[in-house]
N, C-alpha and C positions, 0 to 999 in steps of 0.2 A: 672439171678441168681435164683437158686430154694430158696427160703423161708419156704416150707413145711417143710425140717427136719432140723430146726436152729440147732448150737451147743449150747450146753449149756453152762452157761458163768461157769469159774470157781468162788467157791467159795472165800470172799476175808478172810485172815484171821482176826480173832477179837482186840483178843489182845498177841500179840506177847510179849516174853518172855526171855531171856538169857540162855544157857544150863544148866546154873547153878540155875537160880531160879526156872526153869522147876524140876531139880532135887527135889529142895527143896520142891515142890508144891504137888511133890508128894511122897518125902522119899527115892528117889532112889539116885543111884548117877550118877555123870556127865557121867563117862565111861556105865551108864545104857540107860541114854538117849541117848547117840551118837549112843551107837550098833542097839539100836531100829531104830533110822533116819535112819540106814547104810543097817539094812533088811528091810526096807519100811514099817514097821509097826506102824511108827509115820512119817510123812508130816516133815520138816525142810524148813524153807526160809531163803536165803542166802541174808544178808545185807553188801552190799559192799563186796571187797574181801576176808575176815577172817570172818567176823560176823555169828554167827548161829541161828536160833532166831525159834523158837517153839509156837504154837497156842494153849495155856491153853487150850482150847476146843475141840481141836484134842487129847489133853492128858488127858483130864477128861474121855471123848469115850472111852478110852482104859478097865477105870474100868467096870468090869461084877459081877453084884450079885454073889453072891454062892446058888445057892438052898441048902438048907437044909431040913431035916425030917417034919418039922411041917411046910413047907411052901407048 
């Protein structure tokens, strides 16, 4: 077995969330969150068969400053 190029382990998530407190966390709503999980631009972990569950810290990444003039 080569050992040279390990995989890298995935990240685990921190702290996992409900769709709806995700919303909350950050002002959007639940149909806001789901579409983002649905185009890959938020992570989603599936707990049991219904459950949807969101990593606060995958959805804080999301926010980007604004530049503005005097920065």
């Amino acid at each position: 077995m080569d050992r040279s190029n390990p995989r890298p382990k995935p990240r685990r998530p921190e702290q996992l969330a409900s769709v709806e407190s995700a919303a909350a966390h950050v002002d959007v709503s639940t149909r806001t969150i789901r579409r983002w999980i649905s185009s890959g631009l938020l992570p989603g972990y599936r707990v049991g068969p219904h459950l949807v569950r969101v990593d606060l810290a995958d959805l804080d990444q999301l926010a980007q400053r604004i530049p503005t003039a005097g920065s």
